[in-house]
Structures are given as C-alpha cells and as structure tokens.
N, C-alpha and C positions, 0 to 999 in steps of 0.2 A: 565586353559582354561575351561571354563560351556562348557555343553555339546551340546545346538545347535550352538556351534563355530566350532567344530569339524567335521572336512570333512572325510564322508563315504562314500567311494567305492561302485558304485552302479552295476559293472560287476560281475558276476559269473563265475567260474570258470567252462568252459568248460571239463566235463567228458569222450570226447571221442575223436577220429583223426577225422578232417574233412576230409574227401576221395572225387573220384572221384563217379558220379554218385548220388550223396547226394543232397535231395531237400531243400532249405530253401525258405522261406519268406521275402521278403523283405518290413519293416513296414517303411521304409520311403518316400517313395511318396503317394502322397494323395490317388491313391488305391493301397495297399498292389497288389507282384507280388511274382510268385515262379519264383527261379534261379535255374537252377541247376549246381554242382562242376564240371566241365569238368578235374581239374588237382587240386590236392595240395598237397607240400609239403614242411616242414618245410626249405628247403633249397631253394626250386623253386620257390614257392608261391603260390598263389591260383588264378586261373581263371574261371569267372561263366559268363553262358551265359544267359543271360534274354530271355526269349522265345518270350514276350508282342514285343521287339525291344521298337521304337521311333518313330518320327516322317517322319525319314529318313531311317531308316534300318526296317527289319521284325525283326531281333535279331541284340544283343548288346551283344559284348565281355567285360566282365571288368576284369581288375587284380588288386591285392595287394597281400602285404606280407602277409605270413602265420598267424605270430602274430598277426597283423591287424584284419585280418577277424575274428581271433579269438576272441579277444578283443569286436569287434561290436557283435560278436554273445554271447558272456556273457553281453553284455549291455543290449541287447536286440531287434537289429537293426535286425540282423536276426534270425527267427527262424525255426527249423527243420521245415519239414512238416512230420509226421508220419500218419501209417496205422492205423486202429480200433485197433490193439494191442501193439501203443506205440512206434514201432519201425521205425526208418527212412525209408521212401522214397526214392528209387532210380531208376533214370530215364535215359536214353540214353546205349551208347555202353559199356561204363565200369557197367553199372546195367545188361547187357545182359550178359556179357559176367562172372558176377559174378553167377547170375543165373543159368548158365549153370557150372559152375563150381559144384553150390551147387549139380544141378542135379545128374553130374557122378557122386560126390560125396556121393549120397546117395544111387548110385546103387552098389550092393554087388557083382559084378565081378569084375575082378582083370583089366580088360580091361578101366572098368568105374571109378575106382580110380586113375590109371594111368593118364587118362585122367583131370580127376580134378588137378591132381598132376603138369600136363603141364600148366594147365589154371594158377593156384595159383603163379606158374613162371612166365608164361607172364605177368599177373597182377604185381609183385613185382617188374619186369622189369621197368613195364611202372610209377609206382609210385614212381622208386628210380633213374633213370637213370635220372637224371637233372645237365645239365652243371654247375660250380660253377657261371658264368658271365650271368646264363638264365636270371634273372630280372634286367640287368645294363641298364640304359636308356641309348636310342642312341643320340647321338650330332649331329640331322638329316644333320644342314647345314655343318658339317664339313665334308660331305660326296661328293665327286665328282659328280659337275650336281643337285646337290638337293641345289634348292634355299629357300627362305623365304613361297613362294607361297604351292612348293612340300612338305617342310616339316609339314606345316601347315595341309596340307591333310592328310598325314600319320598319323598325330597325330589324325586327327579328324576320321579317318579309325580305329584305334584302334594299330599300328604300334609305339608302344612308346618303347619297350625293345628290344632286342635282342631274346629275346625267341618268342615275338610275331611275329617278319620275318622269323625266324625256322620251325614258324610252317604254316608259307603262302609257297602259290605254285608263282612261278615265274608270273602268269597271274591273280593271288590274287593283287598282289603288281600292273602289269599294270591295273588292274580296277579302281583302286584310282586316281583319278583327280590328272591332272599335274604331272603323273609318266608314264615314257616312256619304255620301254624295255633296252634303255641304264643306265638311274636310278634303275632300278628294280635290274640290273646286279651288281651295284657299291653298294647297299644297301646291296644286301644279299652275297656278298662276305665281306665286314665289319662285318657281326654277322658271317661269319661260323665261 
C-alpha cells in the first residue's frame, strides 16, 4: 500500500476527564460558541448547555455519550477554553462549588479542611451517582397518552432519554407543547 493510500487518524487523544463545569468551544457552526459540561460521565454521558440557545430557546441542552464527546473533542470539534495560564475554564454551579472547595481547602484550620473534605464528597457524589438506564432513549409513543404530535415535542424540547425527564420538574415537562399534566404523570413514572 504507498503511503497517500494510507488512512490516518486525525483525533487526539484526549489527556484529561471531561468534568462538570468545563468550558469548550464549539467550531462547528459558522460562529464558533462556548458550552459549558453541566454533567459527564463515562457511564452517563455528557450534557452541555449552550448559553448562545437558538432561535427558539435562550439556551440549548445537548447530550451524548461520553466517548462521543470525547472523540469530537480529540478531532477538533471542541475545544477547551482556558485562562492566560493554560488551564480550563470552568463556569456555573459545579465551577462554584469546586472553587469553594479549593478555598477551605487552602485555609489551614482544621474546620476549613473538613469542609473542603465534605465539598470533595458532594462533588464525587454528584459525578458518580448515574443510573445504569440514564441515557436509554424513551419509546415516547409507547407511553400512555403521548401521541405522534406530544412526542414530537418532547423530542424537540430536548426530552429524548430517560435521564433528561429525571432531571425536569413535573411543570418542565407541562411547558412543552402538547403535554398535559396527565402525560407529564405517565412520562416520568416510565423513567423513575
């Protein structure tokens, strides 16, 4: 085989976890956007909230697998966004609540370590406790009461797994066109 026959890998190998709170780049729309990781886990998967939204939302939820994301982000599709010294960016509640971690943690009473010590828990909590069925797509119409119409919504709402009705509140799910409090009911008893 010569050598410009030969197909080479143009992904890199991602050198760190992508976490919650982590800002990336997104290079594929005609102007680049920052997302930031609301959740990832290699068992969960990852969901990034676009701040820009669209033309119908202020913000856009997206998900994918973990390896996925990972995969575009060694392509090149996303990239970090880092500070003047290299290091990533991280923005919303799991950026605060790491912050504040680092803080006690850097204060030298025994009070202030404890406290980082609890933080470092919740956080481990919140990035390992993921159901093994969180990213199984739902079968909207095979759901009592969700027709063609409702499900179409859902999906256009961002409502395609099981982990994305988990984490709506019961009056999340009635704000979506064509979903009623009796479908809201029958939908999130299907994912608990």
């Amino acid at each position: 085989m010569s050598q410009a026959n030969q197909f080479t890998d143009p992904r890199e190998n991602v050198s760190y976890e992508i976490q919650p709170g982590m800002v990336f780049k997104d290079h594929r729309p005609d102007e680049p956007r920052e997302i930031v990781i609301e959740y990832a886990t290699r068992g969960g998967g990852v969901r990034m909230k676009d701040m820009e939204g669209d033309a119908n939302r202020d913000v856009v939820y997206l998900m994918d697998t973990y390896d996925s994301f990972e995969a575009e982000v060694g392509a090149g599709r996303y990239t970090p966004v880092t500070d003047g010294s290299g290091n990533i960016e991280y923005r919303g509640w799991m950026s605060q609540l790491k912050d504040l971690k680092d803080e006690y943690g850097q204060s030298d009473t025994r009070t202030g370590s404890h406290k980082a010590e609890a933080i470092e828990e919740v956080i481990e909590i919140i990035e390992d406790d993921v159901p093994d069925d969180h990213n199984e797509t739902i079968p909207h119409q095979d759901i009592s009461g969700i027709g063609s119409k409702a499900a179409q919504s859902l999906i256009n709402a961002g409502y395609k797994t099981k982990g994305d009705v988990r984490r709506a509140s019961k009056s999340d799910l009635t704000d979506v066109p064509n979903i009623g409090s009796g479908n809201a009911d029958n939908l999130m008893e299907y994912c608990e």
